[in-house]
PLY file of the C-alpha trace (Angstrom):
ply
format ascii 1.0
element vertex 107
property float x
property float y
property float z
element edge 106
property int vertex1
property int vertex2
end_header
51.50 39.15 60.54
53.95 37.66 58.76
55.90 34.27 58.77
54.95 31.27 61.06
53.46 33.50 63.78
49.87 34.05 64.15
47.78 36.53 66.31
44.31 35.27 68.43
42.18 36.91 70.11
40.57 34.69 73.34
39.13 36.02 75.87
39.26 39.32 74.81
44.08 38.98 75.12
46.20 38.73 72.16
48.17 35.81 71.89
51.16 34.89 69.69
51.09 31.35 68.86
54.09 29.79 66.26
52.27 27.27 63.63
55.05 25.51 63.58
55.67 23.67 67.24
51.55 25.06 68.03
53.88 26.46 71.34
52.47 29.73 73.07
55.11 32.25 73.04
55.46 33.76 76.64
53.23 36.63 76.61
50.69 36.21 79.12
49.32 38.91 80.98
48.02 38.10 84.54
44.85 40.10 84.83
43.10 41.42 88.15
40.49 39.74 90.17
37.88 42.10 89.05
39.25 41.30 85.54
38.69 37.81 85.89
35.56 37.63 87.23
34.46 39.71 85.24
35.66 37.47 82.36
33.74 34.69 84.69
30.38 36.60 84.50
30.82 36.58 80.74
31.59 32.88 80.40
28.44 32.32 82.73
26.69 34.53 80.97
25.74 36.67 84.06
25.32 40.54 84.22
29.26 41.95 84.96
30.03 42.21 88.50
27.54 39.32 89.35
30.47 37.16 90.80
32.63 38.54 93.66
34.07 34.87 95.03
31.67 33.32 97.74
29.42 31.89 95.35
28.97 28.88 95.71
29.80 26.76 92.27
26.69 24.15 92.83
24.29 27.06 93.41
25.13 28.14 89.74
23.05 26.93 87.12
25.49 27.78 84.23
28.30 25.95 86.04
28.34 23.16 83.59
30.96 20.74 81.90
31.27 23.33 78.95
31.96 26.41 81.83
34.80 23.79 83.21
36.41 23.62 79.87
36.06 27.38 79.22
37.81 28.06 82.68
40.59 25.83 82.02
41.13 27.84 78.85
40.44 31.52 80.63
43.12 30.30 83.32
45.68 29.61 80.63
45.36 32.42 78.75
44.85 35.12 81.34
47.71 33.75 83.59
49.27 31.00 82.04
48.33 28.80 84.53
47.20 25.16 83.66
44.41 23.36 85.48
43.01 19.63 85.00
39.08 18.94 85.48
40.30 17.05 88.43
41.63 20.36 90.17
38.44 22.16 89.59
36.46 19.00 90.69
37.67 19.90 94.03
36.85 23.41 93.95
33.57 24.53 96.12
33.23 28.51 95.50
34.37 30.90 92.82
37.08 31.83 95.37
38.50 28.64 95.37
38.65 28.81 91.61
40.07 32.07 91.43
43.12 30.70 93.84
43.59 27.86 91.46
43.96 30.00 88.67
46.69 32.05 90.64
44.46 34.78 90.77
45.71 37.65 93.20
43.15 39.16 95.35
42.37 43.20 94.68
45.12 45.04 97.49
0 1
1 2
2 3
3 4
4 5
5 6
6 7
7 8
8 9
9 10
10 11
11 12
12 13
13 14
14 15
15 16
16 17
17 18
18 19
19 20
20 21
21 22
22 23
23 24
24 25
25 26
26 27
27 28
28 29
29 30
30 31
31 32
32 33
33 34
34 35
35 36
36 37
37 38
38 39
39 40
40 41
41 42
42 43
43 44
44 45
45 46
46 47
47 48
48 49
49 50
50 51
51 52
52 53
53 54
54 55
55 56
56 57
57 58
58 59
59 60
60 61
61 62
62 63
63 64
64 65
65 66
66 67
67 68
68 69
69 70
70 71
71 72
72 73
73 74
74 75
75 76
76 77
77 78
78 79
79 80
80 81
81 82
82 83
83 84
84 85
85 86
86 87
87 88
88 89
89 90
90 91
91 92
92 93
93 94
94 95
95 96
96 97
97 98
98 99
99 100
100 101
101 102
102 103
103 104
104 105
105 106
């Protein structure tokens, strides 16, 4: 690439960022549910398709101040949503995550 824009790769989306004003250009892509937790099992570190939303958060052992962080960042990237520790605090099951992150459910 060439001039003040640079290309990332996190969680598995390209992103355009400008090293200039460190702004994200608006390119999100909103991803599926299935997408997302499947992104979730991977963050976990769980087999893929180990998370389908009931879980509850306190009954999983990875679910651990460094998890929080990398869900704040997986909701900003994947939908461009931002989310404070606080928010998640509040948050009981994966479902309950996925809503926060403005997840849609499968139709």
């Amino acid at each position: 690439m060439h001039g003040a824009l640079a290309e990332f790769i996190c969680i598995g989306r390209p992103l355009l960022y400008n090293r200039n004003s460190r702004r994200k250009l608006n390119l999100e892509i909103n991803v599926t549910q299935d997408e997302f937790l499947k992104e979730m099992d991977d963050m976990l570190e769980l087999e893929a398709g180990t998370l389908r939303g009931p879980e509850k958060l306190e009954d999983l052992d990875q679910w651990t101040s460094l998890a929080v962080v990398t869900f704040m960042a997986l909701a900003d990237t994947n939908n461009g949503v931002h989310v404070s520790p606080l928010d998640i605090g509040k948050c009981i099951t994966v479902s309950d995550l996925l809503k926060l992150a403005k997840v849609e459910p499968e139709s």
